[in-house]
C-alpha positions in Angstrom: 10.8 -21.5 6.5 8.3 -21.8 3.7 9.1 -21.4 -0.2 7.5 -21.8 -3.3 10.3 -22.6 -5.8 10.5 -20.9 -9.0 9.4 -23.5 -12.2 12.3 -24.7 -15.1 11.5 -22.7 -18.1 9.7 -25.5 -20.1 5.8 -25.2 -20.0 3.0 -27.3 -21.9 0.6 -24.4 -23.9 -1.9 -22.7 -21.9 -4.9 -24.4 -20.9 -7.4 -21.8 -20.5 -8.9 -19.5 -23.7 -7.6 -16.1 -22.9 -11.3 -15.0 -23.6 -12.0 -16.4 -20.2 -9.9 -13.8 -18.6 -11.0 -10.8 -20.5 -14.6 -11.7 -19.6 -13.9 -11.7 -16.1 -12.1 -8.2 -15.8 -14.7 -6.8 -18.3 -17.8 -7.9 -15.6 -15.0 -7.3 -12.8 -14.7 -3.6 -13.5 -18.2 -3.1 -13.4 -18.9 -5.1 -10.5 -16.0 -3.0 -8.2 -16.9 -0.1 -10.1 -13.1 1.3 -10.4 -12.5 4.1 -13.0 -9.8 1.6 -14.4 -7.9 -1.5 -14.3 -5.0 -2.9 -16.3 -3.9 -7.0 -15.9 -1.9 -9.1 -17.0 -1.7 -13.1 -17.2 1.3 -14.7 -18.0 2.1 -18.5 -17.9 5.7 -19.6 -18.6 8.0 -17.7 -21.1 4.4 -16.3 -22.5 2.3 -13.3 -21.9 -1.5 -15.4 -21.8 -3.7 -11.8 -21.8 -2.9 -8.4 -21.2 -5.4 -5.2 -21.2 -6.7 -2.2 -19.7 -10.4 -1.5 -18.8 -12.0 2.0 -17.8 -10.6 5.2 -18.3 -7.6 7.6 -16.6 -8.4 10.5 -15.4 -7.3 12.3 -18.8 -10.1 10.3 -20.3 -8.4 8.3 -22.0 -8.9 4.7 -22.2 -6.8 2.2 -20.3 -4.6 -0.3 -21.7 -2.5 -2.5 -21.3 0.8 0.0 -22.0 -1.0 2.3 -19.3 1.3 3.3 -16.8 0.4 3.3 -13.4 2.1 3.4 -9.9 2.2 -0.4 -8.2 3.3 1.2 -4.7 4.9 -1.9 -2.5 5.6 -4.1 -5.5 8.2 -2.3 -6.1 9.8 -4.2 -3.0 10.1 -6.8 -5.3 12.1 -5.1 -8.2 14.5 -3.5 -5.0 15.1 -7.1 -3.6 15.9 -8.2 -7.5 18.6 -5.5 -8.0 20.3 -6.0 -4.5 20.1 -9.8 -5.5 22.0 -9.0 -9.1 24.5 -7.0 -7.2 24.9 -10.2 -4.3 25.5 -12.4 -7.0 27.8 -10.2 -8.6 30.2 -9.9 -5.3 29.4 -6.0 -4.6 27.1 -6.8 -1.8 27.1 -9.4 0.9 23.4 -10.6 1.6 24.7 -11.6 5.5 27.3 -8.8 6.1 26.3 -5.5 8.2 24.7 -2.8 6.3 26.6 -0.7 8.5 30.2 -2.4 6.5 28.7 -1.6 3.2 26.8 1.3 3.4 28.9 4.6 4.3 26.7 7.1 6.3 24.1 4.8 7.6 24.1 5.0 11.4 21.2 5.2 14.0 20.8 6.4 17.9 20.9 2.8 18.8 24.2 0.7 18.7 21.9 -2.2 17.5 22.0 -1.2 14.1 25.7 -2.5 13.6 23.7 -6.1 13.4 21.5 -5.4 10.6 22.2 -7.3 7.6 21.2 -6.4 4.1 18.7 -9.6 4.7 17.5 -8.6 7.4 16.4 -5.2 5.4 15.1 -7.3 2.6 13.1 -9.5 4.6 11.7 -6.9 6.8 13.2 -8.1 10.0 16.0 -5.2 10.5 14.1 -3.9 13.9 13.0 -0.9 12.1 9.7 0.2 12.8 6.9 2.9 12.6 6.7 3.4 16.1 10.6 4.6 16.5 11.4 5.6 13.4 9.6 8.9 11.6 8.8 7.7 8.3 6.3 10.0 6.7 9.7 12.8 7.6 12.0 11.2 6.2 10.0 10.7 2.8 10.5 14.3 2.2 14.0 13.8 2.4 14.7 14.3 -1.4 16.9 11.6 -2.1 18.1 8.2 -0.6 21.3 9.3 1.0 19.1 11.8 2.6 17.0 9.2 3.8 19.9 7.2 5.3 21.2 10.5 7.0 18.2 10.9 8.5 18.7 7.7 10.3 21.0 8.8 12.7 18.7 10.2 15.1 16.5 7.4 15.1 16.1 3.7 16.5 15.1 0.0 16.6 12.2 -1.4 17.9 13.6 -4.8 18.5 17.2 -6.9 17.8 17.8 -6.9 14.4 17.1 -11.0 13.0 14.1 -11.4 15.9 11.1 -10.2 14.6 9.5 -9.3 11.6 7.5 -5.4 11.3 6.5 -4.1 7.9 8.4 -1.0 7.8 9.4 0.9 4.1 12.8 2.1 5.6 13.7 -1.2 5.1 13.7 -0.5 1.3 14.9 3.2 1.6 18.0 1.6 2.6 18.4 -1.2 0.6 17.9 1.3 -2.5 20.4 3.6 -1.0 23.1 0.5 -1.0 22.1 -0.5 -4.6 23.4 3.0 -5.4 26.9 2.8 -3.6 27.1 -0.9 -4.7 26.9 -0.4 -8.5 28.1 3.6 -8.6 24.6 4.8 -10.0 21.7 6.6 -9.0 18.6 3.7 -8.2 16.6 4.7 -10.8 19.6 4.6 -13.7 20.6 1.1 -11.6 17.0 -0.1 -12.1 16.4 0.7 -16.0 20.4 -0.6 -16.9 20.1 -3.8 -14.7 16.5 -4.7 -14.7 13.8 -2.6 -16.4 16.3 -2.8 -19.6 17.4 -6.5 -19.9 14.0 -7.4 -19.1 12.4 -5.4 -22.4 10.6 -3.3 -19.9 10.8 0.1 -21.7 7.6 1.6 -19.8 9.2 1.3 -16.5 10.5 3.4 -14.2 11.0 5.4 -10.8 10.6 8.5 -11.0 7.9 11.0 -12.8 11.0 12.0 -15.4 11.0 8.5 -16.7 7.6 7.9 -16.5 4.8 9.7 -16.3 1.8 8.4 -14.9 -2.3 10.5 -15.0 -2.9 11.2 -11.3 -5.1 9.0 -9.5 -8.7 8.8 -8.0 -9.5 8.3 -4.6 -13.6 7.5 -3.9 -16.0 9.7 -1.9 -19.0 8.2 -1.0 -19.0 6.5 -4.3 -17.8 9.0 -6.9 -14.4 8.5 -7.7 -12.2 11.9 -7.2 -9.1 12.4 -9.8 -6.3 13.6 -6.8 -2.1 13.8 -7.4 -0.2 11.6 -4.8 0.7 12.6 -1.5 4.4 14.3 -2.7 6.8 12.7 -0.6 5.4 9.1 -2.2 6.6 10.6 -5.7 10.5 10.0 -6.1 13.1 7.9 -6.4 11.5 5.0 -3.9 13.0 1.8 -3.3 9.8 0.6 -0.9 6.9 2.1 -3.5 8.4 4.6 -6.3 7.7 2.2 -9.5 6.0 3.3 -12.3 5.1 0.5 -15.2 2.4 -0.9 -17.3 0.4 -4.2 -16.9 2.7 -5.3 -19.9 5.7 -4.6 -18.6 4.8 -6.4 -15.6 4.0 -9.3 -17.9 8.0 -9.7 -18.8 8.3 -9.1 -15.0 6.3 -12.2 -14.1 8.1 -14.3 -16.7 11.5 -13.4 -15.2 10.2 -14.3 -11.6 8.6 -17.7 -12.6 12.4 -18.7 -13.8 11.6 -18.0 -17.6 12.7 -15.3 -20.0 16.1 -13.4 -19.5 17.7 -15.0 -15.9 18.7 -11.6 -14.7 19.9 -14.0 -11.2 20.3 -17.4 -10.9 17.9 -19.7 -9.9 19.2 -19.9 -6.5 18.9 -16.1 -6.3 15.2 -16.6 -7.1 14.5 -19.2 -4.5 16.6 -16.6 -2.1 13.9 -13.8 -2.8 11.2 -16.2 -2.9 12.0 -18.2 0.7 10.4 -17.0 4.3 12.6 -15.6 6.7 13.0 -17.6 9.8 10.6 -15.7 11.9 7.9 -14.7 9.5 6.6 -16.0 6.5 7.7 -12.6 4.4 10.3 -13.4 1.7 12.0 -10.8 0.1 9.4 -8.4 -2.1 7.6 -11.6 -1.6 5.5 -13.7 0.8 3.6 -17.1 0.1 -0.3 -17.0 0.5 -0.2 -20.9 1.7 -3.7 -21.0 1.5 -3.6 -20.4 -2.7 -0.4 -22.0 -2.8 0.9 -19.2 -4.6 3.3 -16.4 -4.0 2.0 -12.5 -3.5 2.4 -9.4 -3.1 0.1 -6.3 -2.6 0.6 -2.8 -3.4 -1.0 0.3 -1.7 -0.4 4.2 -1.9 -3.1 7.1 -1.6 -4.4 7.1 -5.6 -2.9 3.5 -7.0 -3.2 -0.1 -5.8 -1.9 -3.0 -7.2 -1.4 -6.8 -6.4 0.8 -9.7 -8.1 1.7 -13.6 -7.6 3.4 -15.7 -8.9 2.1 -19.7 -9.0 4.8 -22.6 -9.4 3.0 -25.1 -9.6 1.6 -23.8 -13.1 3.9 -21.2 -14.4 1.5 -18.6 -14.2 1.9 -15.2 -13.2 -0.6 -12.6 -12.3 -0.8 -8.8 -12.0 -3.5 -6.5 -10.9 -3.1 -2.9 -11.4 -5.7 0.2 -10.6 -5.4 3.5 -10.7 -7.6 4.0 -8.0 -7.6 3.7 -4.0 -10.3 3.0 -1.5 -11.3 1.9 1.8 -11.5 -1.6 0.1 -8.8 -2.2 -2.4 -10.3 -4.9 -5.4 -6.8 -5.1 -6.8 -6.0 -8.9 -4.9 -9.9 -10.2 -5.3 -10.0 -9.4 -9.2 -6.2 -11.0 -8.9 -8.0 -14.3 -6.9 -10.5 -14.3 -9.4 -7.4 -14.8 -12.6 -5.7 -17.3 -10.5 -9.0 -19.3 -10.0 -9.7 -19.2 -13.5 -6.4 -20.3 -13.9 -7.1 -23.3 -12.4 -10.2 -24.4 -13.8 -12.6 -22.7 -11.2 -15.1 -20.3 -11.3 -13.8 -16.7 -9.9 -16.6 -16.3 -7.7 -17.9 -12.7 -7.5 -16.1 -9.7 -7.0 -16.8 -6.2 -6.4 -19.9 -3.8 -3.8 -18.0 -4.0 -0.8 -16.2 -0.8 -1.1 -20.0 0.4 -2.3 -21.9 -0.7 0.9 -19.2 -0.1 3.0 -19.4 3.9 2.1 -23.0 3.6 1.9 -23.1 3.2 5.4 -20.6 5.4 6.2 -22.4 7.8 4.7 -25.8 7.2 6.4 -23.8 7.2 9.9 -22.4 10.7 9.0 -25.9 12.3 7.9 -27.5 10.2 10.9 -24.8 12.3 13.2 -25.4 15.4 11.1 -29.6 14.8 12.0 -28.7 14.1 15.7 -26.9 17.5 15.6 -29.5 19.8 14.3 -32.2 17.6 17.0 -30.0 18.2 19.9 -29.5 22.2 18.9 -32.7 22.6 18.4 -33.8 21.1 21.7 -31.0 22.6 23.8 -33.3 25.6 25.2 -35.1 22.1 26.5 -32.5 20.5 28.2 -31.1 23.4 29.4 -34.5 24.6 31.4 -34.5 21.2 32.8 -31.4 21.2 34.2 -31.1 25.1 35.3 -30.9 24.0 38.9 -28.7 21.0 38.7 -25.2 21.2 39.7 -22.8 21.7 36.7 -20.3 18.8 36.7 -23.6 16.5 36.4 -24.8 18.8 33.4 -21.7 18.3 32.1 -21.7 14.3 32.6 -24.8 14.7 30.5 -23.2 15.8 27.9 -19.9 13.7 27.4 -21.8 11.0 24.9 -22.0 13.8 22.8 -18.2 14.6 23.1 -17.7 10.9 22.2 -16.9 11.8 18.2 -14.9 14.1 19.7 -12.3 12.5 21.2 -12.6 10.1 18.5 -11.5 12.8 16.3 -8.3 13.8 18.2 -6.9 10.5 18.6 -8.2 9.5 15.0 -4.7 9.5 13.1 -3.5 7.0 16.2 -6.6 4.8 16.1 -6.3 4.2 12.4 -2.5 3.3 12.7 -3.2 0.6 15.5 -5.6 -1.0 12.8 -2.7 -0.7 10.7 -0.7 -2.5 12.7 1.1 0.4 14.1 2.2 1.7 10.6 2.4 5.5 10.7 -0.8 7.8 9.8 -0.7 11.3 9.0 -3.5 14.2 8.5 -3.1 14.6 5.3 -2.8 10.9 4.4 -6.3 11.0 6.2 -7.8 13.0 3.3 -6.8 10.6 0.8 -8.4 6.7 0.5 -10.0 7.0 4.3 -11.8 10.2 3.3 -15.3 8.6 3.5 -14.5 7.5 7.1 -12.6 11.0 7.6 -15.9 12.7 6.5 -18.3 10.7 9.3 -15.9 11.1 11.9 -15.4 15.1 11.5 -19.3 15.2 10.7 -20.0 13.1 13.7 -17.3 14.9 15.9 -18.5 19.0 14.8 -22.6 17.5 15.3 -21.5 16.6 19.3 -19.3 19.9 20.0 -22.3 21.4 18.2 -24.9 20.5 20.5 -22.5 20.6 23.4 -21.9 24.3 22.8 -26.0 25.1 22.4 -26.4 23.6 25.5 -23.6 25.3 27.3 -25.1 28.4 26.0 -28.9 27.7 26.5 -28.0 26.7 30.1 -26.0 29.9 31.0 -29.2 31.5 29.5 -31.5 29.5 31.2 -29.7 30.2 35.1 -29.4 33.9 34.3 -32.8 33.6 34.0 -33.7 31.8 37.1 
């Protein structure tokens, strides 16, 4: 079971000129080309440099009180407040769910063995494969959510096996409300957003009102409002906050600042489960020696760590969302600077990648008007052959086709079986959406020209 334990609050002054930092983001958000960026470097019971780059898409300049959606990082802030309430005796961290949380019940008697650690450290047996996440999202509120459980199921025994999965969070939000006898978000702001100074915080659009997004097309970036059903009161991805907020964040979860648990709770939230190396809103990246966590809806991304062996604490936060996400490379880049290093370069992979994208898509949209304007052709040459080989002639153009009608499931096994709708299609894969559909209407194209030139062609005959 790895851990990375949280440092005592004492801390020598920083050794690296804040200047160092700013210079990096500066050439980083030209180099990744985002429309903005916000970060935040924090070492001890200090903020070390915190700013915004770029622009919103109001126009107006980013900064460092910016707010901006940080998606799964709010995992983090949901472990903390289950953690206050553990501490406090209203919830017991190895205890069913099922004893604490009235209402929550599932098609599958396993649930009765899922512990609220389990939920926190992802290893509850929920899953995207049995359980329909993108419905439930539109379930309004969390005890909605939780009712909408009762039709669903595990994937494996609860303790066994770690699987990414947001209803994880759903619930533990839900139990934070029943635990402490308010709503998440007023739990949030009174027990942690609150003591912690963060006044920019929050979880819902009411408290906090972020500018909507941009997702990128073939390298222009598009201003777009989150997919709805990411939008409310979300213990897996509803936090709203600023790159200085996040700063007092940090502070608390080095060990410094206002102790909101104690510093066994930290090294509880910070410590692997025994089958994965996910921790709680946390997970140690043993190659940096640090502790992480990344952040990704359909118009924001985000990243943060935590190092103990310095004090510092890092935060990454875009209003943006690609193919590529730059959030944790521009985050690798502060920690390395951090250290002494260079941050090595950052930035044109989400460029080139597109750019090839879109010279396959206007290669398969050249391909199509070829092969319509030679079907007459291919049709006169095959008038007399039988038509299931004709047809066998045309399947690699069908290809893009089938690609197309099993593209939501394709994507989602290179997600590791995480759910993928339609309309979730149009948002950060929209570059690889546009090939595929361009690619997939160029074969049916030519297929039909040649269907039709060949009919023409053996009337003829």
């Amino acid at each position: 079971m790895a851990t990375l334990a949280p440092l005592p609050a004492a801390h020598a002054e920083p050794a690296v000129d804040p200047a160092a930092f700013d210079t990096y983001l500066t050439d980083a958000l030209h180099d990744t080309g985002l429309p903005g960026l916000a970060a935040v470097v924090t070492q001890g019971d200090r903020i070390v440099h915190a700013a915004g780059y770029g622009h919103d898409s109001d126009g107006n300049p980013v900064t460092a009180d910016t707010p901006m959606r940080v998606a799964s990082l709010s995992k983090s802030f949901t472990a903390l407040a289950v953690m206050t309430l553990v501490e406090d005796g209203r919830v017991a961290l190895d205890e069913p769910v099922a004893r604490q949380l009235p209402g929550f019940t599932m098609a599958d008697p396993r649930y009765e063995r899922v512990t609220v650690r389990h939920l926190l450290n992802q290893t509850s047996g929920f899953s995207d494969t049995t359980i329909d996440v993108e419905d439930l999202a539109g379930s309004g509120s969390l005890a909605g959510y939780v009712a909408g459980l009762a039709d669903q199921a595990l994937a494996d025994d609860p303790g066994t096996r770690y699987r990414y999965c947001n209803a994880n969070y759903e619930v533990a939000a839900r139990l934070v409300e029943v635990a402490s006898g308010q709503g998440f978000a007023d739990y949030l702001r009174s027990a942690v957003f609150g003591p912690l100074g963060m006044g920019s915080s929050g979880v819902t659009e009411a408290e906090v009102r972020p500018a909507d997004g941009y997702i990128s097309l073939f390298g222009a970036w598009l201003p777009r409002a989150e997919l709805r059903g990411l939008r409310g009161s979300s213990g897996a991805g509803g936090v709203i906050t600023t790159a200085a907020d996040m700063g007092r964040w940090l502070i608390s979860q080095t060990g410094n600042g206002v102790p909101l648990v104690s510093p066994d709770g930290l090294r509880t939230m910070h410590a692997s489960s025994d089958v994965a190396d996910y921790a709680m809103g946390w997970a140690p990246d043993e190659d940096l020696d640090v502790l992480v966590h990344s952040g990704n809806l359909f118009t924001y991304t985000a990243a943060q760590a935590i190092d103990p062996a310095t004090g510092y604490g890092f935060a990454v936060l875009a209003n943006s969302a690609a193919l590529q996400d730059d959030t944790y490379a521009v985050l690798q880049g502060l920690l390395a600077i951090s250290r002494g290093r260079a941050p090595g370069e950052v930035g044109g992979g989400r460029q080139l990648f597109e750019l090839v994208l879109g010279l396959l898509a206007l290669v398969a949209l050249g391909l199509g008007v070829l092969g319509v304007r030679r079907a007459g052709t291919w049709a006169r040459r095959r008038a007399g052959t039988p038509t299931w080989r004709a047809a066998l002639r045309c399947a690699p153009a069908l290809l893009p086709v089938a690609v197309l009608v099993g593209y939501p499931d394709l994507l989602s096994v290179l997600m590791g079986g995480r759910a993928v709708t339609w309309a979730q299609l149009t948002y950060f894969p929209l570059p690889l959406t546009v090939a595929v559909v361009v690619a997939a209407a160029a074969g049916a194209t030519v297929v039909v020209a040649r269907a039709v030139r060949l009919r023409s062609a053996r009337t003829a005959a």
